[in-house]
C-alpha positions in Angstrom: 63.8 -17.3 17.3 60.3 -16.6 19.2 58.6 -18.3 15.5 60.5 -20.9 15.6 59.8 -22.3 19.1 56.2 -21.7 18.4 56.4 -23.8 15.8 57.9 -26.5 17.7 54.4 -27.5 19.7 52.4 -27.7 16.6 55.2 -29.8 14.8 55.6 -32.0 17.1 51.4 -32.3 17.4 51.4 -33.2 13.5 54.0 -35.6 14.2 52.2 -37.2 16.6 48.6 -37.6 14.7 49.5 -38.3 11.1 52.0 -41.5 11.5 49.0 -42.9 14.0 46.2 -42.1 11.0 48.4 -43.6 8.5 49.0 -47.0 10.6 45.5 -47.6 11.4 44.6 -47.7 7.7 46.9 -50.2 7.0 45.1 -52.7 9.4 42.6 -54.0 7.4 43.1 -57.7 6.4 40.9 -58.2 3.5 39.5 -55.5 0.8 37.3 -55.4 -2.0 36.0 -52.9 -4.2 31.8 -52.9 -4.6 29.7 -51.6 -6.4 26.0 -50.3 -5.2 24.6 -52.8 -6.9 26.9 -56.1 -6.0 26.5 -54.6 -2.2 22.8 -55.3 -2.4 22.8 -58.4 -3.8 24.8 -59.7 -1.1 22.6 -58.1 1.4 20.1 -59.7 0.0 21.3 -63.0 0.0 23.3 -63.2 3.6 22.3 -60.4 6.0 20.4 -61.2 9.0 17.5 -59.2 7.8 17.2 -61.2 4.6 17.2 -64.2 6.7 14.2 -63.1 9.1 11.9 -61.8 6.4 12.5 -65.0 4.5 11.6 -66.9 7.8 8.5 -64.3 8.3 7.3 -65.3 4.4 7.9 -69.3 5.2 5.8 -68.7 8.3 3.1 -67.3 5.9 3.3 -69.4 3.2 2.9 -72.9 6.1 -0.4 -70.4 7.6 -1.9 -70.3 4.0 -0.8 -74.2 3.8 -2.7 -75.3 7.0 -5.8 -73.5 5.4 -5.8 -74.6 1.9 -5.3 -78.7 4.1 -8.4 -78.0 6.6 -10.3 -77.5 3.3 -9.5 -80.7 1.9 -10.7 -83.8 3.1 -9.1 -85.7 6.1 -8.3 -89.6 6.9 -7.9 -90.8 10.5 -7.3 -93.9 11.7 -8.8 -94.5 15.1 -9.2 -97.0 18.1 -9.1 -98.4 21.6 -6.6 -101.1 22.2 -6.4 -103.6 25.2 -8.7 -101.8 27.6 -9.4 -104.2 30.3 -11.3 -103.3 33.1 -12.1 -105.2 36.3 -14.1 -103.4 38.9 -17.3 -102.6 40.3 -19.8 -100.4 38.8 -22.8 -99.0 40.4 -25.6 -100.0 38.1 -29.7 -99.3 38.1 -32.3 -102.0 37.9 -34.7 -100.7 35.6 -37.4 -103.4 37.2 -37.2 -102.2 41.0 -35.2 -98.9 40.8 -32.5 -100.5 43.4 -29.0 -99.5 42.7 -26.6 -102.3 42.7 -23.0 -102.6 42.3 -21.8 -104.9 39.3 -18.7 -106.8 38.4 -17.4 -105.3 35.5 -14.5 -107.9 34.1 -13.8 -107.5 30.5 -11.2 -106.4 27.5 -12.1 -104.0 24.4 -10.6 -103.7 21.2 -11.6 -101.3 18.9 -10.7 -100.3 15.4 -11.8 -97.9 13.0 -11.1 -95.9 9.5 -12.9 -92.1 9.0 -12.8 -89.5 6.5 -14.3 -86.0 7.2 -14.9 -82.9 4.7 -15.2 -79.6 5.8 -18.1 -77.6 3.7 -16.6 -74.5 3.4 -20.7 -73.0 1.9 -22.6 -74.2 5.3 -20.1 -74.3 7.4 -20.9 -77.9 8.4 -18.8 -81.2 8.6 -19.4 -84.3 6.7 -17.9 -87.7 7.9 -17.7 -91.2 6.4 -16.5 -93.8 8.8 -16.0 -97.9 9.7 -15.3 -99.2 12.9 -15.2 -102.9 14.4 -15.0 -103.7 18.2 -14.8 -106.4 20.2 -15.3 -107.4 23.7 -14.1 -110.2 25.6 -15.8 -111.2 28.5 -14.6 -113.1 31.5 -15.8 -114.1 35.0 -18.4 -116.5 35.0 -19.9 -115.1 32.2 -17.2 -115.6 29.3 -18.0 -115.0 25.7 -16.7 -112.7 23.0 -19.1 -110.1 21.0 -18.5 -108.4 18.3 -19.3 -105.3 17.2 -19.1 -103.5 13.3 -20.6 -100.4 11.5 -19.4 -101.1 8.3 -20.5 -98.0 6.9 -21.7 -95.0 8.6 -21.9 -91.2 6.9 -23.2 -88.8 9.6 -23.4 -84.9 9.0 -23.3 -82.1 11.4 -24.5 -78.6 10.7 -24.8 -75.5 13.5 -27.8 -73.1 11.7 -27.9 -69.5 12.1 -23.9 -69.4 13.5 -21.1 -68.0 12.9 -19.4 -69.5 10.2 -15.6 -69.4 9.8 -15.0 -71.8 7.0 -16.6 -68.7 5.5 -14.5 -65.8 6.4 -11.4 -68.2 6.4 -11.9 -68.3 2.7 -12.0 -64.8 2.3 -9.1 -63.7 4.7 -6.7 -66.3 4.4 -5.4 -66.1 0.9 -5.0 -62.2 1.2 -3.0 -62.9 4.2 -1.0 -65.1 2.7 -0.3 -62.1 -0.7 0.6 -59.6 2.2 3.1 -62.0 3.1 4.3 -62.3 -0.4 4.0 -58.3 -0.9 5.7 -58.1 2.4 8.5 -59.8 1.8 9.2 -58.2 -1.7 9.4 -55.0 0.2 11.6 -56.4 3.3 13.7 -56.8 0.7 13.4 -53.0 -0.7 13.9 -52.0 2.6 17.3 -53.9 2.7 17.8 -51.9 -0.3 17.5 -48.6 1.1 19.3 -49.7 3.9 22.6 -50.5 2.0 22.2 -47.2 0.2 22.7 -45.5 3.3 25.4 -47.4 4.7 27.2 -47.5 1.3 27.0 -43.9 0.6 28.0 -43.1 4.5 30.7 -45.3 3.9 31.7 -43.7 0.5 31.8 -40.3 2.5 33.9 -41.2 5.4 36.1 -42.3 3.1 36.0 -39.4 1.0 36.4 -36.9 4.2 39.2 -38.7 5.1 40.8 -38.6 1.6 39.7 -34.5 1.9 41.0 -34.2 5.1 44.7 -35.9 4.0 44.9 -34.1 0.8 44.3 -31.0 2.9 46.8 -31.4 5.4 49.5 -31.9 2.8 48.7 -28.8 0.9 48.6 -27.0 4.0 52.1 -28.4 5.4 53.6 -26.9 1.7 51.9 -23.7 1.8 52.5 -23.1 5.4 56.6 -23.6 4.4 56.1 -21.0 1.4 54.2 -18.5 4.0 57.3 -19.5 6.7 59.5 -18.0 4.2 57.3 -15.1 3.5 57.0 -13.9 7.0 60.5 -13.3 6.9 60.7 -11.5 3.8 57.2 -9.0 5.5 55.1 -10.4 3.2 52.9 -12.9 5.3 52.2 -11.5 9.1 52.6 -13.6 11.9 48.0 -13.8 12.4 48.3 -15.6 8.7 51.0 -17.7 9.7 49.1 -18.8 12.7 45.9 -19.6 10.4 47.7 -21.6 8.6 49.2 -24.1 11.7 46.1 -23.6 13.1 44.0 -25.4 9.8 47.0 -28.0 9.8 46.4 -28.8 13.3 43.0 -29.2 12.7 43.4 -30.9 9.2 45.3 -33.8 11.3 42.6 -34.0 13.8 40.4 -34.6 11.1 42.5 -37.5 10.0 42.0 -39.2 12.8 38.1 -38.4 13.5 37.7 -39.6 9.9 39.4 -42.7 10.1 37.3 -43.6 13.2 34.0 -42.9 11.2 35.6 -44.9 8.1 35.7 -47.7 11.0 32.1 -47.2 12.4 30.5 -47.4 9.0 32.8 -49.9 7.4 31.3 -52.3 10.3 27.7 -51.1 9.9 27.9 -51.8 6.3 29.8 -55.1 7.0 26.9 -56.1 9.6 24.0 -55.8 6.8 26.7 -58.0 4.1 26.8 -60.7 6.9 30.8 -59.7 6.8 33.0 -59.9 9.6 35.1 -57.0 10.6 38.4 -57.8 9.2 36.7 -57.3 5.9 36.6 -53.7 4.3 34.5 -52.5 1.5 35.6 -50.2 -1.1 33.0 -48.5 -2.1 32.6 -47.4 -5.8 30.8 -44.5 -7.2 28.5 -44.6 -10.0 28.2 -41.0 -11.0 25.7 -41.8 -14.2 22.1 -41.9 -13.2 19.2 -42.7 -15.3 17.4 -40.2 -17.6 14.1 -40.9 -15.4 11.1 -38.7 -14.2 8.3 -40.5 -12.7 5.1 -40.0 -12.5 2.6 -39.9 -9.6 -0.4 -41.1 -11.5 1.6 -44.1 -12.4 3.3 -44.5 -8.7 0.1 -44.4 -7.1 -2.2 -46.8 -9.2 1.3 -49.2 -9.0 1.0 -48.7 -5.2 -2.7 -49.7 -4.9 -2.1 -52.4 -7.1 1.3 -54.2 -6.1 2.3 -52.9 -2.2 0.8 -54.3 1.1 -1.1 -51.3 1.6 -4.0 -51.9 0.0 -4.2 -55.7 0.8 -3.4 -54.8 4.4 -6.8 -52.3 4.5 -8.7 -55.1 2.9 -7.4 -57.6 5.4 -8.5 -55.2 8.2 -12.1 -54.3 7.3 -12.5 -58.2 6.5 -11.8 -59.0 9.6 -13.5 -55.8 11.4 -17.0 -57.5 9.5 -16.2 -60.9 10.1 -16.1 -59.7 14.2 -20.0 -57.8 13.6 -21.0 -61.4 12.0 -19.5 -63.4 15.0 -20.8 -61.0 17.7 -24.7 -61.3 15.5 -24.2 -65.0 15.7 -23.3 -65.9 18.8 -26.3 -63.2 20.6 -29.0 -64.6 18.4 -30.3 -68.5 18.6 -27.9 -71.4 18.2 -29.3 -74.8 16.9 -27.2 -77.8 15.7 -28.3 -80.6 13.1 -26.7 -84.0 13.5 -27.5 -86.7 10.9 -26.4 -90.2 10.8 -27.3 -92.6 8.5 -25.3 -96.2 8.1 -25.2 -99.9 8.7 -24.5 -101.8 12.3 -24.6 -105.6 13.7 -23.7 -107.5 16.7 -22.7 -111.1 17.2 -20.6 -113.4 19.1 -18.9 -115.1 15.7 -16.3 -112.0 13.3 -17.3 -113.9 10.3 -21.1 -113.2 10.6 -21.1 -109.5 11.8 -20.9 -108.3 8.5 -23.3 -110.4 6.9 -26.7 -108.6 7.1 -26.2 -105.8 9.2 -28.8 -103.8 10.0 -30.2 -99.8 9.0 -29.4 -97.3 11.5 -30.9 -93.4 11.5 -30.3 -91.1 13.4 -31.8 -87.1 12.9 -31.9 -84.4 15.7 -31.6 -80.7 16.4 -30.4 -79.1 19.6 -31.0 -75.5 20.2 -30.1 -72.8 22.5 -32.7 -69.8 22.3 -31.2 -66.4 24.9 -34.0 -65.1 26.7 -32.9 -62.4 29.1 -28.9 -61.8 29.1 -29.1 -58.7 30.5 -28.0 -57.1 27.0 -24.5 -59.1 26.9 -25.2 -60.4 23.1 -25.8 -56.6 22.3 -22.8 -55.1 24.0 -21.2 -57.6 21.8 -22.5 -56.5 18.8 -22.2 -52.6 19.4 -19.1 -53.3 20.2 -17.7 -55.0 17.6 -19.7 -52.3 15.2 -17.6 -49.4 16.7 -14.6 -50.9 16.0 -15.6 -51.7 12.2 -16.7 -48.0 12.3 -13.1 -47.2 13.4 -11.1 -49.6 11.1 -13.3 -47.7 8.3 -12.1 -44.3 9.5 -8.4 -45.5 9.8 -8.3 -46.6 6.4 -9.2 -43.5 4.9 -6.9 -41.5 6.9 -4.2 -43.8 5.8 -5.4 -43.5 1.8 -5.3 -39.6 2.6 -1.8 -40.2 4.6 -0.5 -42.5 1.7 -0.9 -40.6 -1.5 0.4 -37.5 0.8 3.6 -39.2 1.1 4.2 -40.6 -2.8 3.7 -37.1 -3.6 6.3 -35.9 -1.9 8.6 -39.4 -2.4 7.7 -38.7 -6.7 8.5 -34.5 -5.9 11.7 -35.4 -4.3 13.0 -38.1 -6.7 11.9 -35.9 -9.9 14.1 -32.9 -8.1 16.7 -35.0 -7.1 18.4 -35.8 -10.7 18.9 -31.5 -11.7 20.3 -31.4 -7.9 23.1 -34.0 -8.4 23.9 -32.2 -11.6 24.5 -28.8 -9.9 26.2 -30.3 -7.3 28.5 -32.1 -9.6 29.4 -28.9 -11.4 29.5 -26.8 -8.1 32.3 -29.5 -7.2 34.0 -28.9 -10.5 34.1 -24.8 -10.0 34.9 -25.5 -6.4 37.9 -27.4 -7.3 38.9 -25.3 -9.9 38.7 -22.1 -7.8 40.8 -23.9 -5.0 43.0 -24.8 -7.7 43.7 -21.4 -9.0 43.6 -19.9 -5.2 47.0 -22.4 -4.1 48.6 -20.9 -7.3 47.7 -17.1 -6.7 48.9 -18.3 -2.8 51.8 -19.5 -4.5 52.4 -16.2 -6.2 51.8 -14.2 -3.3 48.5 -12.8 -5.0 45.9 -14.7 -2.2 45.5 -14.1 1.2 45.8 -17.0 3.4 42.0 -16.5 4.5 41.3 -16.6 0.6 42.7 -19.9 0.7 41.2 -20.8 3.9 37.6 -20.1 2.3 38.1 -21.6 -1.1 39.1 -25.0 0.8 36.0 -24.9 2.8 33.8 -24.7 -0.6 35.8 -27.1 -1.9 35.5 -29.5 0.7 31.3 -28.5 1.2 30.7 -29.0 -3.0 32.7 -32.7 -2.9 30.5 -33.5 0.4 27.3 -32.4 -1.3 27.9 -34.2 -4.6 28.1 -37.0 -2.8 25.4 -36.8 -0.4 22.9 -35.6 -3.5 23.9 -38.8 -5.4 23.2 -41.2 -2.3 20.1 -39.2 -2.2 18.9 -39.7 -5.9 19.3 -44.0 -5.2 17.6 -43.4 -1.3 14.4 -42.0 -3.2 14.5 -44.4 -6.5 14.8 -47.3 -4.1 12.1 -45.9 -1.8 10.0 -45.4 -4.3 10.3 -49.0 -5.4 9.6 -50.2 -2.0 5.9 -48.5 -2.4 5.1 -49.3 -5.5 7.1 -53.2 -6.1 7.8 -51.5 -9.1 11.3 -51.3 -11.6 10.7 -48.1 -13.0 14.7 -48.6 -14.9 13.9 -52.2 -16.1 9.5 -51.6 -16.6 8.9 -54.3 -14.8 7.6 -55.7 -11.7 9.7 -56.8 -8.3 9.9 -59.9 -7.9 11.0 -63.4 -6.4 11.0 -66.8 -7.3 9.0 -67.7 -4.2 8.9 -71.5 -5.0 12.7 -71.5 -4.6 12.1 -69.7 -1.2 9.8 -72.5 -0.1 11.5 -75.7 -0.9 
């Protein structure tokens, strides 16, 4: 009578948990089994991160696009339209010296067509322009003049300077391939992150599964023991064990259903899903015969990722710093050159006939005497950090390889570890298989049983964690080397599509 009231508690407690469990799971609205591979395609086409490393690309490619355009030439039309002016203006008489204030009472209309050209070699600026003004004058001295320069090329050239068409040439497309190579491995990125979430998914789910299946054996053994205990052949401590695992089995329900929640949504955030949608994840158990090698993973690396195009980028610009700091300590002079054709007159249809040569040549020049050593702090300066960026990037070449020899040792391993983990599962199962029938029999203690479940349970956990593992390193090792080691080829994107 005293067994069966203590019974009563855990009853009612396994009452209580398992209808709950079994009513949450059937909330879900919408389901749909996925595959690894169909989950990361629809990461890669609607997630948020998808969407900002797209947006980080565009924002590259329209950087690159504004370079390439201030290379080419420019057209500008330009002018000054209905500026009238009536007021006084305090003037010189170059006869006496005597300032005097004059009426100024006029309106000016100007128009005018220019075309410049960068020089990308110099670093100088090259214009071809035509203009026309006019000016109407009132008061008591009306008349209209007219103005044209109706052609005019001028050039203007800064000697010994810094010249940034120059470095812009050389930094600017390799920034705009680290975008491209940055974007290719957002994407990888993505990858690995769906691995994760899939396989964390695939788990809970598989826990919970475990932790059900568990619960039911359990409830028929602990009936089989109930009748054994009266028969002396099962003591009351094993008894106990047993409605102590079920108790625990049905908490586990319920903790498991909860995690199947908490990743189904974390999953669902990088698929761009709501939550009413659940994913049911499916296994692919058959991996590639595949061994990598470093050799190849590294020279891949150097050639494809943003690692090496990121270095370059930052010892380009480290030098392009020492040659602006040089340039602007040193002496600055500046050629302007003008060379064209220019009349005045009172009548539009004579202003063009005839017009007149016009040169114009001079330099202008800066020369630092005493700066009390501001040009050479500058240039020390901007030398010590070039020195640094130097030292950083061989650390990171040293820091790199490090780390795709242990990403190409882990991969290589991973393949022989999913295989004995998928036949530690299978002895696992078996040997909880045969341990519910010797149970059964009354050959099998109940801690037996107890301890063949746990291995069970540990070998389906591992098999699966191995086999999320073996995708986690392919994919990572794709993401430093841009590189389809299944298919032999390279990663890629149609990045024309991207931009239009």
């Amino acid at each position: 009578m005293g067994t069966k009231v203590a019974w009563k508690p855990v009853l009612i407690c396994l009452l209580l948990f398992v209808p709950h469990c079994v009513f949450a799971q059937t909330e879900k609205i919408s389901v749909r089994p996925l595959s690894l591979n169909e989950a990361i395609g629809i990461a890669h086409t609607q997630s948020v991160s998808a969407l900002e490393a797209r947006n980080e690309f565009i924002s590259a490619y329209w950087q690159y696009r504004s370079y390439k355009a201030s290379m080419l030439p420019s057209m500008n039309l330009y002018g000054n339209v209905m500026s009238f002016d009536r007021s006084l203006t305090l003037l010189q008489d170059y006869t006496t010296g005597q300032m005097l204030y004059a009426k100024s009472y006029n309106l000016q209309n100007s128009l005018g067509l220019s075309i410049k050209q960068s020089v990308p070699f110099t670093g100088g600026t090259i214009s071809v322009y035509s203009d026309l003004s006019r000016i109407d004058q009132f008061g008591a001295t009306k008349g209209i003049t007219w103005y044209s320069q109706p052609f005019t090329i001028s050039y203007t050239q800064s000697l010994f300077s810094y010249n940034q068409f120059k470095w812009d040439k050389k930094i600017s497309p390799k920034e705009y391939e680290l975008g491209k190579r940055r974007y290719l491995e957002s994407l990888e990125q993505i990858t690995v992150d769906v691995v994760g979430c899939f396989y964390e998914l695939l788990q809970a789910k598989n826990n919970y599964q475990i932790a059900l299946s568990n619960y039911e054996n359990t409830l028929q053994l602990r009936s089989i023991a109930g009748e054994r205990l009266k028969l002396g052949r099962v003591t009351k401590d094993e008894l106990l064990k047993l409605e102590l695992n079920m108790l625990k089995d049905s908490i586990s329900i319920n903790e498991m259903a909860i995690k199947i929640r908490e990743a189904q949504m974390q999953l669902n955030s990088l698929l761009g899903y709501d939550e009413s949608f659940e994913v049911n994840p499916i296994i692919t158990e058959e991996l590639p015969q595949l061994e990598i090698d470093y050799n190849t993973v590294i020279n891949k690396s150097l050639e494809k990722s943003s690692f090496s195009v990121s270095n370059e980028l930052n010892l380009l610009n480290a030098e392009s710093d020492v040659a602006k700091a040089k340039a602007q300590r040193g002496i600055s002079v500046s050629l302007v050159a003008r060379l064209g054709l220019s009349k005045t007159d009172s009548k539009l249809k004579r202003v063009y006939s005839s017009p007149l040569d016009q040169e114009v040549v001079g330099l202008s020049f800066s020369i630092p005497i005493f700066d009390w050593g501001l040009g050479h702090g500058r240039v020390q300066k901007a030398m010590a950090a070039q020195k640094v960026s130097k030292a950083k990037v061989l650390q990171s070449e040293s820091d790199y390889r490090r780390k795709i020899f242990m990403a190409v040792g882990q991969f290589n391993n991973q393949r022989q570890q999913c295989i004995a983990s998928k036949r530690a599962q299978t002895l696992a199962l078996e040997r909880y298989g045969l341990m519910v029938e010797k149970f059964r029999s009354g050959k099998a203690t109940v801690t037996d049983l107890m301890d063949a479940q746990s291995e069970k349970d540990a070998a389906i956990q591992k098999y699966i964690t191995d086999i999320g593992n073996f995708w986690i390193y392919y994919y990572s090792i794709r993401q430093l080397t841009l590189y389809d080691f299944i298919e032999n080829k390279d990663v890629s994107v149609d990045f024309d599509a991207i931009i239009h």
